[in-house]
TORTOR-372138 format. One record per residue (C-alpha): residue number from 1; x, y, z; residue in three letters. Coordinates in steps of 0.5 Angstrom, whole numbers, plus 500, padded with zeros to 3 digits. Layout:
(NUM; (X; Y; Z); 'Ala')
...
//
This chain:
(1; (500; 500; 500); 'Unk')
(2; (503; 506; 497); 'Unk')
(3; (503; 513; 503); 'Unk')
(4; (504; 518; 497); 'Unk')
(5; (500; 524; 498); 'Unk')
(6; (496; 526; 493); 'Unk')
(7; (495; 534; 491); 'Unk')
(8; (489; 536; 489); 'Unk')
(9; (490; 542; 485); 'Unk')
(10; (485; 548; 483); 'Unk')
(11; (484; 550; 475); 'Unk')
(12; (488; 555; 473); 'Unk')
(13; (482; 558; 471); 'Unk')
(14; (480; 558; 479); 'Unk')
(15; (487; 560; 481); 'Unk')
(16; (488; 566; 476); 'Unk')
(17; (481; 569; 477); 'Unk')
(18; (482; 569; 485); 'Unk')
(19; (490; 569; 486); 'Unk')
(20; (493; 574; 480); 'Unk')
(21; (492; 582; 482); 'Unk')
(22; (489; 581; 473); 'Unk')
(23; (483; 581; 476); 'Unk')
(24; (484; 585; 481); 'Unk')
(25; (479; 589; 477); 'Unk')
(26; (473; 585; 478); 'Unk')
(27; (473; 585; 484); 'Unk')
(28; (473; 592; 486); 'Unk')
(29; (467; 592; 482); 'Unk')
(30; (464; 587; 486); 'Unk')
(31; (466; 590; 493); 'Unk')
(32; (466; 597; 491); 'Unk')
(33; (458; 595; 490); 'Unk')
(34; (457; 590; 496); 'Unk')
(35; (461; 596; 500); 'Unk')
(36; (456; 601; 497); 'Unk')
(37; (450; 597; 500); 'Unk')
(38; (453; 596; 507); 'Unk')
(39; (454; 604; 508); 'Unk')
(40; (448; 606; 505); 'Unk')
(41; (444; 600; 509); 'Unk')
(42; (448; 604; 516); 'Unk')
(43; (447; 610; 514); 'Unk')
(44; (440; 610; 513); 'Unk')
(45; (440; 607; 520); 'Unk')
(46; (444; 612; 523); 'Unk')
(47; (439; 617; 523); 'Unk')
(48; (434; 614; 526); 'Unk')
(49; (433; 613; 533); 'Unk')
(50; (429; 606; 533); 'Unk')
(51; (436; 603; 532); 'Unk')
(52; (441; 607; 535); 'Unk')
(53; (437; 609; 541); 'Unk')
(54; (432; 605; 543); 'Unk')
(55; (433; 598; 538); 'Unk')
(56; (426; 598; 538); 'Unk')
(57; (426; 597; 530); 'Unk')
(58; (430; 591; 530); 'Unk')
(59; (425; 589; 537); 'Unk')
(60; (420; 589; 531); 'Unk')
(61; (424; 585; 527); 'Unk')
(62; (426; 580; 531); 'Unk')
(63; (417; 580; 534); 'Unk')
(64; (415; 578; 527); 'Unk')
(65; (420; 573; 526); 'Unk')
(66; (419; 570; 532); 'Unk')
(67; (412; 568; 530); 'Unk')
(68; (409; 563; 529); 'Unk')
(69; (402; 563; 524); 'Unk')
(70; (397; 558; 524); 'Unk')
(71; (398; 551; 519); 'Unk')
(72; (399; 551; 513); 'Unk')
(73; (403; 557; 514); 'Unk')
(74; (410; 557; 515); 'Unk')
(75; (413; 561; 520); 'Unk')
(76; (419; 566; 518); 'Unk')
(77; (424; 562; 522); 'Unk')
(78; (425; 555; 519); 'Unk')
(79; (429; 553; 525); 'Unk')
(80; (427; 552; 532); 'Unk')
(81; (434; 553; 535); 'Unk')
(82; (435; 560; 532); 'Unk')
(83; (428; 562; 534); 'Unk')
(84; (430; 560; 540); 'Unk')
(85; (436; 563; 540); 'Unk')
(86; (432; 570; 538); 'Unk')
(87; (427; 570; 543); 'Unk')
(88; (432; 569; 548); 'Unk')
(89; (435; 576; 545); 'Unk')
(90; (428; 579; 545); 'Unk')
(91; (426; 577; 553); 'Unk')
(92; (434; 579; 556); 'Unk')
(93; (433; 586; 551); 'Unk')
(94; (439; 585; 548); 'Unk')
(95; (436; 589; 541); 'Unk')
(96; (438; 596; 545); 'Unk')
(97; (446; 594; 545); 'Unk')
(98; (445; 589; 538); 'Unk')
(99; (442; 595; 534); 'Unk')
(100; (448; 599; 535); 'Unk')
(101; (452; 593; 533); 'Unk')
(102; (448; 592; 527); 'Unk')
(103; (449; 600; 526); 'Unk')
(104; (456; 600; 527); 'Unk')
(105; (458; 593; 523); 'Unk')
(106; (454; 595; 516); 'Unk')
(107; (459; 601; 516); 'Unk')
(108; (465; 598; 518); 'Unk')
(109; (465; 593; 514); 'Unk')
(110; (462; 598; 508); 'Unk')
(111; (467; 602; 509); 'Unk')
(112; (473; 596; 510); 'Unk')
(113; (471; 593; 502); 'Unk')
(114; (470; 600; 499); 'Unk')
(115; (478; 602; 502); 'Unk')
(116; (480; 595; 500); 'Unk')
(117; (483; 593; 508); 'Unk')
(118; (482; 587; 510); 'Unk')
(119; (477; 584; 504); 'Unk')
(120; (477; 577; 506); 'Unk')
(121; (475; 579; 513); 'Unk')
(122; (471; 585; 511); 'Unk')
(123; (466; 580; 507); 'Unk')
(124; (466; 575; 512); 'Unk')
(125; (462; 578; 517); 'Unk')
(126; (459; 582; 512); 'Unk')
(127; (456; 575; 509); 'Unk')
(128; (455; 572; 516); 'Unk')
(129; (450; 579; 517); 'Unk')
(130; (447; 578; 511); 'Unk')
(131; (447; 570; 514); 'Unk')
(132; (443; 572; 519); 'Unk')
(133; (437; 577; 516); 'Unk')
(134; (436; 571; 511); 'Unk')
(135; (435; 566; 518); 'Unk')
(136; (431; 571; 521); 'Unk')
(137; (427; 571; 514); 'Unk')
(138; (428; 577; 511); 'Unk')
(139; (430; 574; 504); 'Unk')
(140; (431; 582; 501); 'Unk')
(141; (438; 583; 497); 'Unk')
(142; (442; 579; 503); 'Unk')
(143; (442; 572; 498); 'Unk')
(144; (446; 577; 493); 'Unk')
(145; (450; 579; 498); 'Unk')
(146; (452; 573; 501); 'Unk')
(147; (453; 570; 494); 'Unk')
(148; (459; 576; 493); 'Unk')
(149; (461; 576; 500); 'Unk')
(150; (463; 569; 498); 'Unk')
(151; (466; 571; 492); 'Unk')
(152; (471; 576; 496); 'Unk')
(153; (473; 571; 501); 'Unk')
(154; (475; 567; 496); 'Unk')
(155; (478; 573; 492); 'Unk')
(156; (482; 575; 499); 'Unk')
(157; (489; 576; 496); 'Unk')
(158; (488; 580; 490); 'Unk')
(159; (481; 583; 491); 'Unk')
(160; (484; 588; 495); 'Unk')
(161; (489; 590; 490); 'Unk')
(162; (486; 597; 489); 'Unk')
(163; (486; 598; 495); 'Unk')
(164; (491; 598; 502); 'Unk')
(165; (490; 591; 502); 'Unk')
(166; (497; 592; 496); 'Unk')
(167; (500; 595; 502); 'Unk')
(168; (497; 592; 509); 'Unk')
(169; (497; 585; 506); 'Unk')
(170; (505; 585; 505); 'Unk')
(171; (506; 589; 512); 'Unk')
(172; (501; 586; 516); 'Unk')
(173; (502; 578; 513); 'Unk')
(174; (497; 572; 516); 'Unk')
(175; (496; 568; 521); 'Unk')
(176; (501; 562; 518); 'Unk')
(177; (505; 567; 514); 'Unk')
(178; (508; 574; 519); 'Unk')
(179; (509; 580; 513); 'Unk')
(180; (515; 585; 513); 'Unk')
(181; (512; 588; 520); 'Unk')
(182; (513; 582; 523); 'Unk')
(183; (519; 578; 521); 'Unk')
(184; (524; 577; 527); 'Unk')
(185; (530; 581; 525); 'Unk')
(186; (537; 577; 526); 'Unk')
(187; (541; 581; 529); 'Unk')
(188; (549; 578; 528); 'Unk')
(189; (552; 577; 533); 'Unk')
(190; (560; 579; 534); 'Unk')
(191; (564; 574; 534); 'Unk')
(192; (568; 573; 541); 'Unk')
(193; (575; 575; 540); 'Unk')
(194; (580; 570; 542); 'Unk')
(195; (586; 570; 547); 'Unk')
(196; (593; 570; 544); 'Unk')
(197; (597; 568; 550); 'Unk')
//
């Protein structure tokens, strides 16, 4: 029995149109797009005292998702567990500090795509948002926005490209890599001088 490992490569196709800064175009556009959405979506909440005072338009949300209407219809919440999870939200009134935080997460991350800083990890929470207004039943434009969110997360390398993830990438590294900030520096050390005697 052999212990070869066997590696599975991506398409070069799938390898340039995620990895090369050549593309790098396309995804400007998709995150200039998706980071325009996130801005206007926070900015619009900003204003409004029912999300950054009382909570009490995400209170509502979260009331009619939590319903559940008499068969055959079906109730917003498919999942038990996250009703639960929003009626325990609900009960504590959490919706008053979680409203902020919707606020603030719309505009940072609609801030960080259109900048081009830290694009995979902007994407991410901005898809995992968009993953939880689709589970609490508001279908909208969230789908689409999950779908490039994914997009960038796979394009994290060059999406950034023209943007500061051309400067903070290199700088900055990754977990598994440290960028120029982070190298450790040897520094030489002189060499001990010998005796004559």
């Amino acid at each position: 029995m052999s212990n070869k490992v066997v590696e599975i490569t991506d398409p070069p196709f799938a390898n340039r149109l995620f990895g090369s800064p050549a593309w790098s175009w396309l995804w400007l556009v998709v995150r200039v797009y998706v980071g325009y959405t996130w801005i206007t979506s926070g900015l619009g909440k900003l204003s409004n005292p029912g999300w950054v005072q009382t909570g009490a338009i995400l209170k509502g949300f979260w009331q009619n998702a939590v319903q559940v209407p008499a068969p055959p219809a079906k109730p917003l919440i498919v999942y038990d567990w996250y009703r639960s999870f929003i009626e325990f939200l609900l009960n504590g009134g959490h919706y008053v500090w979680f409203s902020k935080l919707v606020v603030a997460g719309e505009l940072l991350v609609g801030v960080a795509l259109i900048l081009g800083a830290f694009v995979g990890i902007a994407a991410f929470v901005g898809g995992f948002m968009n993953w939880n207004f689709m589970m609490a039943g508001s279908a909208s434009i969230n789908p689409v926005l999950f779908a490039l969110s994914i997009l960038l997360i796979l394009a994290w390398k060059n999406a950034g490209w023209f943007g500061l993830d051309r400067w903070l990438l290199p700088a900055l590294g990754t977990p598994w890599r440290p960028g120029r900030v982070f190298e450790k520096q040897v520094i030489p050390q002189p060499e001990p001088s010998g005796s004559n005697a």
